[in-house]
N, C-alpha and C positions, 0 to 999 in steps of 0.2 A: 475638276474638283472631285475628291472623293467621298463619297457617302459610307455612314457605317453601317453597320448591319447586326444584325442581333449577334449577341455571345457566343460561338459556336462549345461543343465538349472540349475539353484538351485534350490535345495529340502529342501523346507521349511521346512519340519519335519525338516530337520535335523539342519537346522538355529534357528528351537525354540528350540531343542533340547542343541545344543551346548548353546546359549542362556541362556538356563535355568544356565547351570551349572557353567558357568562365572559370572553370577549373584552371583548365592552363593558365591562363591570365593571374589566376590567382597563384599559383606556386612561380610563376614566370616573380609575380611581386617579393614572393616571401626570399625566392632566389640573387633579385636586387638586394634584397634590404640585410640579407647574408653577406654577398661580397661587399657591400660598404660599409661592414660594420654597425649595424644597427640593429638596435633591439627588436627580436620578434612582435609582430601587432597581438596585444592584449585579444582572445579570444573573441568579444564582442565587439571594439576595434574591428578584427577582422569579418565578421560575418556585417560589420556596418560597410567596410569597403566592398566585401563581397555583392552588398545591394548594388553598390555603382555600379559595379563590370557587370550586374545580370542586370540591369535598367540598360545600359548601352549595348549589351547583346541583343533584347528583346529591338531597342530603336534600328540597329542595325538590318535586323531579319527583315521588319517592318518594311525599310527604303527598297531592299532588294528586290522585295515582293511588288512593291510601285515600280519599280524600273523592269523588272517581268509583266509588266502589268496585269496585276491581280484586280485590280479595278476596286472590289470592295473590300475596305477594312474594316479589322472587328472592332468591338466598341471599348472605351476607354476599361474598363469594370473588366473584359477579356482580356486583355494587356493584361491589368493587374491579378489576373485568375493565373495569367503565364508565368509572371514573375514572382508570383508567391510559389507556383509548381517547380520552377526553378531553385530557389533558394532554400524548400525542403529537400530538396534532390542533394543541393550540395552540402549543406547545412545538417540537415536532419534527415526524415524518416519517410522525403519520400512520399508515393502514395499514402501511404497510412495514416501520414498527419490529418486528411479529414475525417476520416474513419475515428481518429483520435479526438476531432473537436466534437464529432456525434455524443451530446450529454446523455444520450440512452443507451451509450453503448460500456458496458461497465470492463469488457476483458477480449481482447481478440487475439483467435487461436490460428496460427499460421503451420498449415502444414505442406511447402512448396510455393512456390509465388503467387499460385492460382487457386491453390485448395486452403478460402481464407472463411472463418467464421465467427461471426459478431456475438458472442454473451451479454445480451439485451440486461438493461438494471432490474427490468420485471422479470427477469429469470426464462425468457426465450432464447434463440438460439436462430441465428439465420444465417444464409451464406453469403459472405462480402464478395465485392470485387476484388481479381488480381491486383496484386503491391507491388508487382516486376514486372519486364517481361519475360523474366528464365527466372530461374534457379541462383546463378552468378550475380546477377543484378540485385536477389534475394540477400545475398551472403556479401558484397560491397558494402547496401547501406546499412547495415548491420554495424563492419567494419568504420563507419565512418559516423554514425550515433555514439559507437563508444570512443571516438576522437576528440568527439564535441562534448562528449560526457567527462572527459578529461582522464580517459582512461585510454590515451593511444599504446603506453606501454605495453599493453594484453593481447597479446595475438589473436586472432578469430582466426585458426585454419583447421587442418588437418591433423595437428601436431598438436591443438590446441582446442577440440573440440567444442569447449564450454566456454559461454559466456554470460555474466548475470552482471547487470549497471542499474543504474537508477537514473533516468531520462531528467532533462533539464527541467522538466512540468512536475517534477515526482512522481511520474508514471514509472514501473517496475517491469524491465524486460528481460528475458532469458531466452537465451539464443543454443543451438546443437548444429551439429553438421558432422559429415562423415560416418558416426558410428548410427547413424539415421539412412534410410532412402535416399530420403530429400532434404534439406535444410528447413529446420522446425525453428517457430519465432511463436514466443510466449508473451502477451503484454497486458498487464494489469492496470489499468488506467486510476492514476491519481485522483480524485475528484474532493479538492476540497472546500470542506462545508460544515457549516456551524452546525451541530446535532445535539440535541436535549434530553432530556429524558421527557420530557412533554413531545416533542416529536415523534420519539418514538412509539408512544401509549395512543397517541394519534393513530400510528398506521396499523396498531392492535398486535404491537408487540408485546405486549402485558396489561393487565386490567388497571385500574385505578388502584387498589390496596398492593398491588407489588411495587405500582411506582412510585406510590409513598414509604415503601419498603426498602427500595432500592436509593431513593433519595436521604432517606434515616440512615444507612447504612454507610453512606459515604461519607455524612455531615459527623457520623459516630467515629467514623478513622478507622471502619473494620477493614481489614485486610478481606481483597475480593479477586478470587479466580475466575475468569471469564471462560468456558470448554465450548466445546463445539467440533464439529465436521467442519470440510474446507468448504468458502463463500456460506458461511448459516448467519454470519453477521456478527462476527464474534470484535473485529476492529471497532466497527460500527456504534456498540452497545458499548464496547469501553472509552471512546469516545466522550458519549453522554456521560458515565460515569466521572469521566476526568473532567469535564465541562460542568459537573454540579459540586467539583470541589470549590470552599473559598477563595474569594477574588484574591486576598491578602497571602496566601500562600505560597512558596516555593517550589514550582513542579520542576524535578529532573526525569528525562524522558531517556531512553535506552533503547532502540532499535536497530533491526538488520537493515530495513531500509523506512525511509522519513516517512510516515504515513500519518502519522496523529495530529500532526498540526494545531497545537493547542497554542502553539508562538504567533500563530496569527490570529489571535485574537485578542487584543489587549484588553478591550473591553470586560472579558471572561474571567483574563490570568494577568498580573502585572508581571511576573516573575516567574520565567520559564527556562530551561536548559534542555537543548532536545540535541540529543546525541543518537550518532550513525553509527553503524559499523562499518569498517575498512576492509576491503578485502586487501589481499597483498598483492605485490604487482607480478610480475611475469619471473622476476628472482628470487619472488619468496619473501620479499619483504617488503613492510610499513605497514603489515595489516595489523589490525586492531578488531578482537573479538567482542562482541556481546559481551562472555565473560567478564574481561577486562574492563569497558565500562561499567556494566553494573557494580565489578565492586571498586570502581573510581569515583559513581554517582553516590558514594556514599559519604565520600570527602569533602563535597559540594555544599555540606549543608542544606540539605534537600529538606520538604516539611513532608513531602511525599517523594518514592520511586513509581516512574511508569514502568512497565519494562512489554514492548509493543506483543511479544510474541515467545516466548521460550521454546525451546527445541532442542536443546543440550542438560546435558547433566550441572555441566559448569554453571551456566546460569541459573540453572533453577536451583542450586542451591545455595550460589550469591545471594540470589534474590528474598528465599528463605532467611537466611541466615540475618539478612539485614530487616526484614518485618519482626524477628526475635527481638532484634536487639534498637528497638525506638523508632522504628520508620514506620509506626502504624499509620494505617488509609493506605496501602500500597495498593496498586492494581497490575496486573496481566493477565494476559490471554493463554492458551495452551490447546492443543488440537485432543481432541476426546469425542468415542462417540455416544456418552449420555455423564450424568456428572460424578455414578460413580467410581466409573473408570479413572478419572482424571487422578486417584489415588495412586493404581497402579501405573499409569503414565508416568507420576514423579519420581515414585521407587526406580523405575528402569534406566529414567534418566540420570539419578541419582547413581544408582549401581555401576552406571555403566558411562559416566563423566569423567573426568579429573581426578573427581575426590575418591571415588570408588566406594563411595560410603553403601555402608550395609543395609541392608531392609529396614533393619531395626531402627539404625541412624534417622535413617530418610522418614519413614515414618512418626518418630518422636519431634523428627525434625518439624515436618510439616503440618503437624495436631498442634504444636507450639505456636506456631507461626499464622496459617489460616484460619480465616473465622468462617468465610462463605464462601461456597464452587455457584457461579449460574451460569447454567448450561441452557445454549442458544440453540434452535432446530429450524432446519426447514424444509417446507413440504410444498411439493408440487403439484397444482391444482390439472382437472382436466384440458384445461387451454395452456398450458406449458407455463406459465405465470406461477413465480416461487414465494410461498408468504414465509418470513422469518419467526422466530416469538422467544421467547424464554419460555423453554417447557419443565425446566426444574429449576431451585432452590435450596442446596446441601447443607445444612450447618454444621462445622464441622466439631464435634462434640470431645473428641482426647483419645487416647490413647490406651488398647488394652492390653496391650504386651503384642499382641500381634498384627494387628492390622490398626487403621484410621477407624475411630469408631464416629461414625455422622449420622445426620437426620435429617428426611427429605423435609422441609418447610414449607415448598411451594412445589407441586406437581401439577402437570395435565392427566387433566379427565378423559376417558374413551369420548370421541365426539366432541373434543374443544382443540382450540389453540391456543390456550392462552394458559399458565399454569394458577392453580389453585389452593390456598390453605390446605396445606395436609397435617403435618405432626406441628407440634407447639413449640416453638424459641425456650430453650433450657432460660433458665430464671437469670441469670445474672444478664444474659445477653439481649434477653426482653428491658430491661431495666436499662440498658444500655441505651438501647434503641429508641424503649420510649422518652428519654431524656432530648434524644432530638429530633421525636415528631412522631414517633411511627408509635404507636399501641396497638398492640391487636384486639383487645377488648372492646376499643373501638368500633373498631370492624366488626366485628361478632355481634353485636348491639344492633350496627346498623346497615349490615347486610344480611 
């Protein structure tokens, strides 16, 4: 009779091992069900048959090992530690997938199999375990994540350097090879989660009088630019914003890749449309731009546009053009590094989009159209731990023939993180705000 014995670590030989040979099994089936004329197995279908032939490989390996007599087997919880390493092998992504379930782990940067590191949520940085055991083994499961991503048309080689998908989890990966050393693997891990604007005022991303500010503001239908540097939490804080719009409202959502997730929460939103972009496939086509939704999300009868990220001329002046004309409360994000920049960010994109529109354009364009930039920062503490905040507040004031003319409303102090009343809300737009909730007189009284 045999006894078990504690769980030993998994032995990747034998994970690629088993691996290999449920693979065959598996194209051996897909190869049957070809010559008899039968429909391909539905994706999940297959990775459901895939469990059987990797439950009868592990049983398999198992009896062998009895009949060499290995004497102790491992315990029932090891089996399943095997066959779960098995099935991200073939299936998915492999080692990484637990690195992927690590909730502290916000983004892992892969530079060669071995040279792996974890971007902790508190803003650390450490070094992972190997994901392969080469380089090759790096650049297969890559190839075989965007199969299962439903993107086998896309080559992964040499001829084909780049690769960007969006993982089955909503995790965002971008893959290089070739015009690199070594094969580099980028992965932004999806993590979704209900976020507030009380959540956030919790973790001391703004004081109490912005987030009654920032709550007034969304309940008023001002159109609101989210800036920021890359990771400052710029997704994050629009989020919360979209999450304090009306239950009864219409969200259509515009993104490069699904991040916002405001469709799972019924609770929040009854009525949402959240649209992707399409990259195109290996011929050149079926892609679908940002552009093109945004200005499709307009047909939709939206009460609001999200639009997750802008990065083009094209879209930022979709996006524009539709807060002009009755899409007021629109939100998006835009990469800037403080909030007055974000001006000249649009002009550039605008100049240099589609439209080709002139300074001038872009400009009257955007005075029209915007009401608020809040610009998000973060800063690194001496133990490597990163706090995010909204360190400004632009309102954006009109137009005077040659630039955005705006006004900081909420800055940080030398010695804070958190931004502060500075210049006063122009009078129409105070009246506005205080209509649903927000007075600054208030404030002023009683701080």
């Amino acid at each position: 009779m045999s006894v078990e014995t504690a769980s030993p670590a998994l032995d990747y030989t034998l994970v690629q091992s088993l691996r290999t040979k449920t693979a065959e099994r598996l194209r051996a089936e897909r190869r049957r069900r070809a010559d008899a004329g039968q429909p391909a197995l539905a994706p999940d279908d297959e990775r459901e048959f895939g469990r059987s032939l990797i439950a009868a490989a592990v049983d398999e390996h198992r009896r062998r090992e009895l009949l060499d007599g290995a004497g102790l087997l491992p315990t029932a919880q090891a089996d399943a530690n095997l066959a779960a390493a098995i099935e991200a092998a073939l299936f998915g992504l492999g080692r990484l997938e637990p690195l992927m379930a690590d909730p502290t782990v916000a983004n892992i940067e892969i530079n060669g199999y071995d040279r792996v590191w974890l971007y902790r949520t508190d803003g650390t940085v450490q070094a992972g375990p190997p994901v392969a055991d080469s380089d090759a083994e790096l650049v297969e499961w890559v190839r075989t994540a965007a199969i299962y991503a439903g993107l086998s048309s896309r080559p992964f080689d040499p001829a084909n350097p780049w690769l960007e998908l969006r993982l089955p989890d909503g995790s965002r990966l971008c893959a290089l090879m070739s015009v690199v050393a070594r094969p580099v693997v980028s992965v932004r891990l999806f993590r979704l989660q209900r976020v507030m604007l009380d959540d956030l005022h919790a973790l001391g991303g703004f004081n109490e009088q912005l987030h009654a500010f920032l709550a007034a503001a969304v309940r008023a239908r001002c159109n609101v630019m989210v800036s920021g540097e890359t990771f400052a939490g710029k997704t994050t804080l629009l989020r919360a914003l979209g999450n304090a719009v009306p239950f009864e409202e219409r969200l259509v959502t515009a993104e490069h890749f699904l991040e916002l997730g405001f469709e799972h929460f019924p609770e929040l939103h009854r009525d949402v449309v959240a649209m992707e972009e399409r990259l195109a496939n290996a011929e050149g086509t079926g892609g679908l731009t940002l552009l093109e939704l945004v200005e499709r999300s307009r047909r939709m009868n939206p009460d609001r546009i999200i639009v997750g990220e802008v990065r083009g001329g094209g879209e930022i002046v979709a996006m524009l053009d539709a807060m002009t004309q009755g899409e007021d409360g629109s939100l998006s994000t835009i990469h800037a590094r403080d909030s007055r920049t974000v001006f000249h960010r649009i002009a550039t994109y605008a100049i240099t989009g589609r439209h080709r529109l002139p300074v001038e354009a872009s400009g009257m364009l955007t005075s029209a159209a915007l009401d608020l930039v809040v610009h998000m920062t973060k800063v690194r503490s001496d133990d490597g731990r990163v706090h995010r905040f909204v360190s400004s507040v632009r309102e954006v004031v009109g137009w005077d023939g040659t630039q955005v003319v705006s006004s900081e409303v909420f800055a940080t102090r030398p010695g804070e993180l958190v931004a502060r009343p500075a210049a006063p809300l122009t009078e129409q737009r105070a009246e506005r705000l205080a209509v649903h909730g927000y007075d600054a007189r208030d404030w002023a009284v009683s701080r």
